[in-house]
C-alpha positions in Angstrom: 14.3 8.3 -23.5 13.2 4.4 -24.2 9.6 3.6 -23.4 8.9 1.8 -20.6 6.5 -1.2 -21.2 4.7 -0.7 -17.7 0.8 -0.7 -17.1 -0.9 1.0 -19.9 -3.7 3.7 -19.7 -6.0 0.8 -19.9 -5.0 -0.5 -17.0 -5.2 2.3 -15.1 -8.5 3.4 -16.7 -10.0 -0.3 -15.3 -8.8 0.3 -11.8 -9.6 3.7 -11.6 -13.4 2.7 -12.1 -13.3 -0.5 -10.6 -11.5 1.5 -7.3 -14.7 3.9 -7.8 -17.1 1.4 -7.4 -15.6 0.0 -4.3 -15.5 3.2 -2.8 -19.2 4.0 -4.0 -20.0 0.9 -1.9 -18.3 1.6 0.7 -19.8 1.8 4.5 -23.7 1.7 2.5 -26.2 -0.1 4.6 -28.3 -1.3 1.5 -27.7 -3.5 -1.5 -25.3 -0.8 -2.7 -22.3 -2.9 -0.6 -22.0 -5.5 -2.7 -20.2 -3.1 -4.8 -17.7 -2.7 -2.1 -17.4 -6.3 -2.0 -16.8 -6.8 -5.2 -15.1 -4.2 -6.2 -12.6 -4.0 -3.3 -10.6 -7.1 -4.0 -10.8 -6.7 -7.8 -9.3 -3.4 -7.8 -6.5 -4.9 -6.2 -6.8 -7.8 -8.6 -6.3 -5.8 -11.0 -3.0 -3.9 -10.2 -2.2 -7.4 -9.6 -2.3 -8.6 -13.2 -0.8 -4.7 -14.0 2.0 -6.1 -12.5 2.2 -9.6 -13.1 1.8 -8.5 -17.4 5.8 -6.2 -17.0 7.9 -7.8 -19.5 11.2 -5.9 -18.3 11.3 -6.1 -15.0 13.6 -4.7 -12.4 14.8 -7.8 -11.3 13.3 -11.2 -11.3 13.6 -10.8 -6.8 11.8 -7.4 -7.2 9.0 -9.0 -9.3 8.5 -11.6 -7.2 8.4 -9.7 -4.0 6.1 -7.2 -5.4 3.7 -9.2 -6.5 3.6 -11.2 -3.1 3.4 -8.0 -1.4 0.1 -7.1 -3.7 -1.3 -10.7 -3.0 -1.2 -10.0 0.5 -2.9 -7.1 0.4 -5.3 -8.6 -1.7 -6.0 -10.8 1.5 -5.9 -7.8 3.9 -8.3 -6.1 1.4 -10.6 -9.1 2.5 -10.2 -9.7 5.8 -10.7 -5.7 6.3 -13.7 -5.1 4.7 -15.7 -8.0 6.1 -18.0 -7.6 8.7 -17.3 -8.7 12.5 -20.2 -10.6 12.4 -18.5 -12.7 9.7 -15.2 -13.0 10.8 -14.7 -11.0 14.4 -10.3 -10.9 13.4 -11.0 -9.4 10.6 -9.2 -6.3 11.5 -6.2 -8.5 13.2 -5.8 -10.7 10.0 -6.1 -7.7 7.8 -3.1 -5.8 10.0 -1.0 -9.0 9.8 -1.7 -9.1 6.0 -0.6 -5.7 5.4 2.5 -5.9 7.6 3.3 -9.5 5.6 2.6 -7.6 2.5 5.0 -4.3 3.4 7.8 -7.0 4.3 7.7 -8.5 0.9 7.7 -4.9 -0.8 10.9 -4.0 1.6 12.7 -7.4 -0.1 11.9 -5.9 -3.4 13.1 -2.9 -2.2 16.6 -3.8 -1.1 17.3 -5.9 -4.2 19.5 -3.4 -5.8 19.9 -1.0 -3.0 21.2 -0.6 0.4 18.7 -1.3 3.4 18.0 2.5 4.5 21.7 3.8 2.8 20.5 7.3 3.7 19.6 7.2 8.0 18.3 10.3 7.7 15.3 9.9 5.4 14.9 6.7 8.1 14.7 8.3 11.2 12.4 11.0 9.5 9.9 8.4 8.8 10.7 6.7 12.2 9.7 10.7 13.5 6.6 10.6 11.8 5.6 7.1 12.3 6.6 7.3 16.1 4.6 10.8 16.3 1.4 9.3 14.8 1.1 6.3 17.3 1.3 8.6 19.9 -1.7 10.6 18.7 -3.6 6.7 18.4 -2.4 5.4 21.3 -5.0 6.3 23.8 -8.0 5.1 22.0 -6.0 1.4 21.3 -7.4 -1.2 23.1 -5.3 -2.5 25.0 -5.4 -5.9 22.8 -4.1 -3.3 19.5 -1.4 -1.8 21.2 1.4 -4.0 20.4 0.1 -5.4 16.6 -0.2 -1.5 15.9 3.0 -1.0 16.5 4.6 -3.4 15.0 2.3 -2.6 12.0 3.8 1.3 12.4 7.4 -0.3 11.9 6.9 -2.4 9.0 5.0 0.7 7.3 7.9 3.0 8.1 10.7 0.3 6.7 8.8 0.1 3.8 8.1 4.0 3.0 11.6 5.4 4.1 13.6 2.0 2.1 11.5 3.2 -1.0 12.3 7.1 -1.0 15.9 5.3 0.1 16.3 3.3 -3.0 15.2 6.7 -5.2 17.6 8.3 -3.7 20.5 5.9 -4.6 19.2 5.1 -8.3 17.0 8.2 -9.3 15.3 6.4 -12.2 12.2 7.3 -13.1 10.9 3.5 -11.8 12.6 4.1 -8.3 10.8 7.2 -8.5 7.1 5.5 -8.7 8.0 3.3 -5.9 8.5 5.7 -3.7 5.5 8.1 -4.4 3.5 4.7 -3.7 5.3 3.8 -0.1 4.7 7.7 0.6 0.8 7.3 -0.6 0.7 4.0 1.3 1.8 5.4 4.2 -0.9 8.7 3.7 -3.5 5.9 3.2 -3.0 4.3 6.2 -2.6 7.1 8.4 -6.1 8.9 7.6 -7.4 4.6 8.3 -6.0 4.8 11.3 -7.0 8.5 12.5 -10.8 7.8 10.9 -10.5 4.3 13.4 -8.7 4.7 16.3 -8.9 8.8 16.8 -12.3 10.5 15.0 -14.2 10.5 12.1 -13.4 11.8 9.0 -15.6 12.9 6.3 -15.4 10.9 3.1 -13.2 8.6 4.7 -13.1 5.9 2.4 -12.3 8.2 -0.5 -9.1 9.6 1.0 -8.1 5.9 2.2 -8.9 3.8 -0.7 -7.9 6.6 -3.2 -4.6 6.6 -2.4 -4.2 2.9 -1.0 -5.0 2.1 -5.1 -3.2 5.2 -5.7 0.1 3.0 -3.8 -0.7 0.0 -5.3 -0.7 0.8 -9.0 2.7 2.8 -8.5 4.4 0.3 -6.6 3.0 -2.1 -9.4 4.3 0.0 -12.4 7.6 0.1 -10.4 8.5 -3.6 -11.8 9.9 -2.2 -15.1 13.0 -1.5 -15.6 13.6 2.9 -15.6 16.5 5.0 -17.3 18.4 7.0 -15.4 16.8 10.9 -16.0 18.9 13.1 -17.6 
């Protein structure tokens, strides 16, 4: 089977210990937070550039779209991690990122396949997505309610168009795409349970482990796959 010229092991090496370092800093009340800051948006920077560096890519829409969607979350990566004392939307802006950021990874999505071709794998994720929001709803503020939601649907486009689009091509590319909108939606869960429902221990691990986790394999899904045998 051809190579594929994605990300290398260097790349992943870098954002594996940059994405360590941001989650080392992470919720510290000492200088240690700066690491967080810094790391944070560089990890992202970096999958980024992972990206941004595919000579073969999918298509030139689905390049495009993904790398929009990563700079967006490079913003919400921002506006989430500052604190309210710096910017009190923070967690607004940051949800409105996201949501921006899933729409632009649903175009790249449905640039070679059919928008949600298999309604099943849809209205599983739909199940899911429409299960977890009622387990959140009643700590919303009343304020969160409707931006959470939409959030929810833009997540669950994104997740059940990328195991979609597997399903229709099976390539091993397709395949990394959707492990990353299943991870992304994993991610984003435990955020919202740690937020909005109660604590949970080593949050930051689980949430920014498998947000980079997302990132890098929706990144990597730029180049071009074979068909498996």
């Amino acid at each position: 089977m051809q190579r594929l010229p994605v990300a290398g092991w260097s790349d992943s090496l870098r954002t594996a210990a940059s994405g360590t370092l941001a989650i080392i800093g992470s919720g510290a009340k000492n200088p240690t937070i700066w690491l967080h800051y810094a790391f944070k948006p560089l990890t992202t920077l970096l999958i980024f550039l992972a990206a941004w560096r595919i000579d073969n890519p999918v298509n030139p829409r689905y390049r495009h779209a993904v790398l929009a969607g990563i700079a967006m979350s490079l913003c919400g990566d921002v506006f989430l991690m500052l604190p309210k004392d710096v910017i009190a939307t923070g967690f607004l802006l940051g949800l409105a990122s996201f949501l921006i950021a899933h729409l632009f990874f649903l175009r790249a999505l449905t640039s070679d396949a059919r928008l949600f071709g298999k309604p099943l794998v849809a209205i599983a994720f739909l199940l899911i997505g429409a299960g977890n929001l009622a387990v959140l709803w009643p700590g919303l503020a009343a304020g969160l309610k409707l931006p959470v939601t939409l959030y929810v649907v833009g997540l669950v486009a994104m997740t059940s168009q990328a195991v979609t689009r597997h399903l229709q091509l099976r390539t091993n590319t397709s395949r990394l795409a959707a492990i990353g909108g299943i991870f992304f939606m994993i991610s984003d869960t435990v955020l919202a349970y740690n937020r909005f429902y109660m604590p949970i221990p080593a949050s930051a691990l689980w949430i920014l482990g498998t947000y980079y986790t997302a990132l890098l394999l929706i990144a990597r899904s730029v180049a071009a796959g074979d068909r498996p045998i």
